[in-house]
N, C-alpha and C positions, 0 to 999 in steps of 0.2 A: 589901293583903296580897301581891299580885304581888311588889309594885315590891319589896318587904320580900326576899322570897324570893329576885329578882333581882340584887339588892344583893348578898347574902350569898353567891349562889354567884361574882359578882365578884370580891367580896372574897376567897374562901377561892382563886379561879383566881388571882388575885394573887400572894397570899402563896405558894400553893404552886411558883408559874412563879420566883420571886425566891428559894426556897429550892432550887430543882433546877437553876438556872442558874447555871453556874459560867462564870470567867473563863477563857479560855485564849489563849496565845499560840503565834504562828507565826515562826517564823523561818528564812530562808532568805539565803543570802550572797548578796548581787545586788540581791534583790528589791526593787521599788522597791514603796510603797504603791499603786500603781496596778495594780501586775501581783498584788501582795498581794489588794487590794479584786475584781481579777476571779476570781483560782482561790479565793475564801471562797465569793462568790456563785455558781461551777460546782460546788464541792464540797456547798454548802446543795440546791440545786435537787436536785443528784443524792442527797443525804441527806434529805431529805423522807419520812416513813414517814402516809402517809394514815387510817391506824388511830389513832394516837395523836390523843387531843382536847388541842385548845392553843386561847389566844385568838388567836397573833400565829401565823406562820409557823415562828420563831423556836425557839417551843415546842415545834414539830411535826417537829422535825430530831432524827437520828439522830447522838447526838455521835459515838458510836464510828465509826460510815461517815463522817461526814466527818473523824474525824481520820486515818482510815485514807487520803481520799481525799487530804489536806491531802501526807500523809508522801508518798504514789505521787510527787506532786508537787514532791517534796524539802524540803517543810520540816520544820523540828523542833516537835514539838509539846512543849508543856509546860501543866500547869495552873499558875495564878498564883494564890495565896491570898487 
């Protein structure tokens, strides 16, 4: 009966982490993906909201702070479909 119950809330953390993640893109004239890959990972750490339940990290980020943190940093944010 656990495992059953545990499943399930898996499942529905799943599904709902796949339906509230949206793709977005950065872009900045210069930036190399390396310099790209380090201000995502300073912008996530510093977007992290400890109250929200997520499975991953991932889930537990504050999209609007870190796009807010992404722009301070000059890039263009945009959602991708």
């Amino acid at each position: 009966m656990r495992r059953r119950v545990a499943a399930a809330l898996a499942v529905v953390g799943l599904v709902t982490a796949c339906a509230t993640t949206g793709q977005w893109a950065y872009e900045k004239k210069g930036a190399t993906p390396a310099r790209l890959d380090h201000d995502l990972a300073t912008c996530r750490s510093e977007s992290l909201d400890p109250s929200v339940f997520g499975l991953t990290a991932e889930q537990r980020v504050d999209r609007t702070r870190l796009n807010r943190c992404m722009e301070r940093k000059g890039y263009a944010v945009r959602r991708v479909e």
